[in-house]
N, C-alpha and C positions, 0 to 999 in steps of 0.2 A: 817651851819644851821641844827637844827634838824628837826624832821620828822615832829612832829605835827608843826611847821615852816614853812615847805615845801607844806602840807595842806594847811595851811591857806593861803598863799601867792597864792598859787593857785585858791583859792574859791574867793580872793579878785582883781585877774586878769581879770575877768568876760569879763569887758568892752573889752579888748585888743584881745580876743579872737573871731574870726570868727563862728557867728551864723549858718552858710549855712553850710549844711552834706557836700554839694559836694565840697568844699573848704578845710573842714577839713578833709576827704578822701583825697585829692591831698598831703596833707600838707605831711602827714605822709607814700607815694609811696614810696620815696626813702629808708626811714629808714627801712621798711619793707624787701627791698631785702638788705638792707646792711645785714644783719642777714642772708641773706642765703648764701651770700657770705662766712660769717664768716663757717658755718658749714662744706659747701664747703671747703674751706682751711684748716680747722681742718682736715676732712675726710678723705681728699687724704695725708694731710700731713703723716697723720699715717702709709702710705706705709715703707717709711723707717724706721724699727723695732729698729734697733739699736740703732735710735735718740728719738724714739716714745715716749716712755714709761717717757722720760721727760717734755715732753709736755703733756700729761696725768698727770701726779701730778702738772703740775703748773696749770692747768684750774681746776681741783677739788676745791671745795667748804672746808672750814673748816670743820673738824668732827662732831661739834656739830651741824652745819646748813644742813651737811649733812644727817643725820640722820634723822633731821625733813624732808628732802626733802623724804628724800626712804620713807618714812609712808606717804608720801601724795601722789607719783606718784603709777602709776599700772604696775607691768613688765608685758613687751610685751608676749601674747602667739607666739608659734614657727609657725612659717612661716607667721604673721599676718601680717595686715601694723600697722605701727608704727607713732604716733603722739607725736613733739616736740613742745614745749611751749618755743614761743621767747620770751626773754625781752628783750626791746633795752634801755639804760639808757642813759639818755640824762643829763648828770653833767656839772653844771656851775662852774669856779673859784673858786665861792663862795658859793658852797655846797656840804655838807659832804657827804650824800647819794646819793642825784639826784630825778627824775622823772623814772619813767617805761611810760616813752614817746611812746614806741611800744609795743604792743602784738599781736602777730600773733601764732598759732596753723599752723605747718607743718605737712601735713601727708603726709609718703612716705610706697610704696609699694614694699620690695626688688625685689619679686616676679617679677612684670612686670614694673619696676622703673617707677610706675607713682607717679606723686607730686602736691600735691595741696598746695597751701596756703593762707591761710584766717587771716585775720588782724580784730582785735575788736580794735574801737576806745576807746582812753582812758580815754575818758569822760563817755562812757556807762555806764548806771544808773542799778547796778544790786544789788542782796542783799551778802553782806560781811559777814560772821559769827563774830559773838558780835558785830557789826556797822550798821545791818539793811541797809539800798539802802544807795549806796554812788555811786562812780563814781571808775567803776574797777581798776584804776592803784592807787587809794588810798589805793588798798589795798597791793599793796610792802611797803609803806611807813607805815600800822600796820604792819604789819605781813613779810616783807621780802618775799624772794622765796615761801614760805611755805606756807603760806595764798596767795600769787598770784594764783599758781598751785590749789591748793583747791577751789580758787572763779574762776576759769575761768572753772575749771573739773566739776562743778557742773551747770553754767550758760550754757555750751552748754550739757550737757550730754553724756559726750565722756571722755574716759580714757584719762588722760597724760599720758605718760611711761618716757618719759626723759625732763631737763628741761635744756636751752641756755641761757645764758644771756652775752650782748656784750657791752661794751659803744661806744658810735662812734663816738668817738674821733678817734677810731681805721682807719676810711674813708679815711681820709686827708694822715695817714701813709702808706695805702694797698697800695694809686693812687701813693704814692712817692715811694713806694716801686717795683713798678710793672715798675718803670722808665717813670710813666707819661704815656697819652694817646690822641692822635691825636682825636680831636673834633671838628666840623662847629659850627658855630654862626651866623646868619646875621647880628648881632650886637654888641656893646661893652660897656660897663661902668664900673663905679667905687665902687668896694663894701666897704662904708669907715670903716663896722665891721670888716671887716675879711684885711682892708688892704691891699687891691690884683687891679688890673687893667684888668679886662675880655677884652679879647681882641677879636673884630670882625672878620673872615673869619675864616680860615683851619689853626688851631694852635694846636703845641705841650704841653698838659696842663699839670701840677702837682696838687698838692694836693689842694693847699689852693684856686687855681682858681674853681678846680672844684668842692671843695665846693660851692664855691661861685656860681656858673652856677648849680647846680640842688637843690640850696636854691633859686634861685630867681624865681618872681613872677609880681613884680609892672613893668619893664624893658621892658614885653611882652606884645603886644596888648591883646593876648589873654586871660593873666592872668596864673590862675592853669593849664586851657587846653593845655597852651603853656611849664608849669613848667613840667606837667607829662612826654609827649611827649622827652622834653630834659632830664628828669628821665630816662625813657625807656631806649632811646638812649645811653647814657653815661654810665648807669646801666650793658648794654648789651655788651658795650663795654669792659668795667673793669671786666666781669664775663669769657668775651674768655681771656683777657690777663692773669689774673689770673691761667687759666688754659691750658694756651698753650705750658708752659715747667713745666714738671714735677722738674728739677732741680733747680729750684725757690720757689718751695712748702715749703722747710721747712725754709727758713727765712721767710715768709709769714706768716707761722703759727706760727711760733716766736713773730711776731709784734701782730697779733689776743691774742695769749694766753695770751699778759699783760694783756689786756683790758677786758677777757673773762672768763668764769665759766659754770662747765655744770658738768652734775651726769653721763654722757656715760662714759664705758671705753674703753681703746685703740680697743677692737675689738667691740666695738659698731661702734665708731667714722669709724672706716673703711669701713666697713658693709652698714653705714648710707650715706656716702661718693663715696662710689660707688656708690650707687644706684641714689642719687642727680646727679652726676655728668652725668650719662646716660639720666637722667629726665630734667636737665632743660631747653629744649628747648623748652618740653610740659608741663611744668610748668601751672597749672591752678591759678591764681590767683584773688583774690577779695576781697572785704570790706565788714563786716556787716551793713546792710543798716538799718538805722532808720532816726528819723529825730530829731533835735534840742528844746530845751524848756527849759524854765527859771522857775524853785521849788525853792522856799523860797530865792529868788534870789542869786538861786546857777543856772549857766544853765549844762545839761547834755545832753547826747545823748540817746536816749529814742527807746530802739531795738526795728525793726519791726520781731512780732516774726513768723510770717508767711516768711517772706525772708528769716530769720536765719533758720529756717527750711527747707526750700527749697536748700539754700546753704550744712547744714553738710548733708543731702540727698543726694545729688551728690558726695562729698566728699566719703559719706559710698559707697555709688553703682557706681562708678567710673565714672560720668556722665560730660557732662563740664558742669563748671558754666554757670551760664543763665548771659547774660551781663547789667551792671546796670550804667555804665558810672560812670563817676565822678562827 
């Protein structure tokens, strides 16, 4: 499919798409830490020098995109903290570029490794340079990396310095790669997309289950409430195994760098790595809060700009986020 394809198929999905913020906040929890996992695994990967420096050329961006990228982001000043611009690309089968399904802004402090991250839904109705207000993840599919970084750097008012981009596809191979991870359920079903049998009690899970268990939704009484919570959990889980042998790091980051792209180099990645890896306990994270509405019946996510203010405030002064529930 191409771009403008991809557009439209999106504007014409309307109906299928969940009106309620706090639903579509749930939706997109997990994919948000899948990306910091990715950074994580890149980061620490880089300890091993010898092997590094090949994992750094294969995540690099083509020359030409990257170029556009250095003249959009801002290099970091010395000692400052640093903000990373996630994209998470959500590719179907049948499409050639994908969605920028996730964006989230990382900011990490080496300083006193504190980490925040804040996730902008990708319906958010902001203005795109030569497209006027559209919905922010329309603009990878103008403009690629390059118009992303430029329309999110200027909608919150905060420097990019470096930019991530992961598909997550990459999920299903980390959980199989990590050798699976022991997870409760109080119950079991059948997911007939993905093929798999969720199995109820204390089970050894791989990949395609546990996709299957922190995509579901309809299964739980609770809904989102219930999806997040098993988010967390499995989330939290998959981030110690990942990180509980160093000698596992660089096939890990093997499996990350297919899927993955980003303008750091080898001693960014390390730097950036560190510092995450000390941070994610206290990890702050949160959603830009707005609410839902349907223009020229296109629906978008319409930012409360008093929240969003309030959020990068804390972020700048190192405050925790104020809690906004899902």
């Amino acid at each position: 499919m191409t771009r403008d394809q991809i557009i439209y198929q999106d504007r014409r999905n309307i109906g299928r798409r969940r009106r309620n913020n706090k639903k579509n906040r749930a939706r997109h929890f997990f994919k948000w830490l899948a990306l910091t996992i990715a950074v994580v695994i890149l980061g620490l990967a880089a300890y091993s020098f010898f092997w590094a420096k090949s994992l750094e050329n294969k995540v690099q961006f083509k020359p030409k995109i990257a170029k556009k990228i250095d003249r959009a982001v801002t290099k970091p000043k010395a000692a400052a903290p640093i903000n990373i611009l996630l994209a998470g690309v959500d590719r179907r089968p049948n499409q050639k570029y994908g969605r920028a399904d996730t964006i989230a802004l990382l900011r990490i402090d080496p300083k006193d490794k504190s980490a925040y991250l804040l996730s902008i839904p990708r319906d958010t109705r902001v203005p795109i340079k030569g497209h006027g207000l559209d919905k922010i993840n329309h603009s990878w599919a103008f403009g690629g990396a390059p118009l992303l970084i430029k329309t999110v750097r200027n909608f919150i008012n905060l420097p990019v310095n470096y930019f991530f981009q992961v598909d997550f596809v990459s999920f299903e191979k980390v959980v199989n790669a990590i050798g699976g991870v022991d997870f409760y359920l109080d119950r079991g079903w059948n997911d007939g997309e993905l093929g798999v049998d969720v199995r109820s009690g204390n089970h050894h899970r791989m990949g395609k289950e546990a996709l299957a268990i922190v995509r579901a939704r309809h299964q739980f009484a609770g809904g989102d409430f219930d999806r997040i919570k098993n988010q967390q959990r499995f989330l939290t889980t998959v981030m110690k195994e990942s990180l509980s042998s160093y000698s596992q790091v660089p096939r890990l980051a093997n499996i990350m760098a297919e899927d993955s792209r980003t303008n750091m180099d080898l001693n960014t990645m390390i730097t950036l790595g560190r510092s995450f890896a000390g941070a994610q306990d206290n990890l702050q994270m949160q959603t830009l809060p707005g609410k839902g509405k349907t223009i020229h019946k296109v629906w978008y996510m319409i930012p409360d700009q008093a929240g969003k203010a309030a959020l990068l405030s804390a972020m700048v002064n190192k405050k925790p986020f104020v809690p906004a529930g899902f």
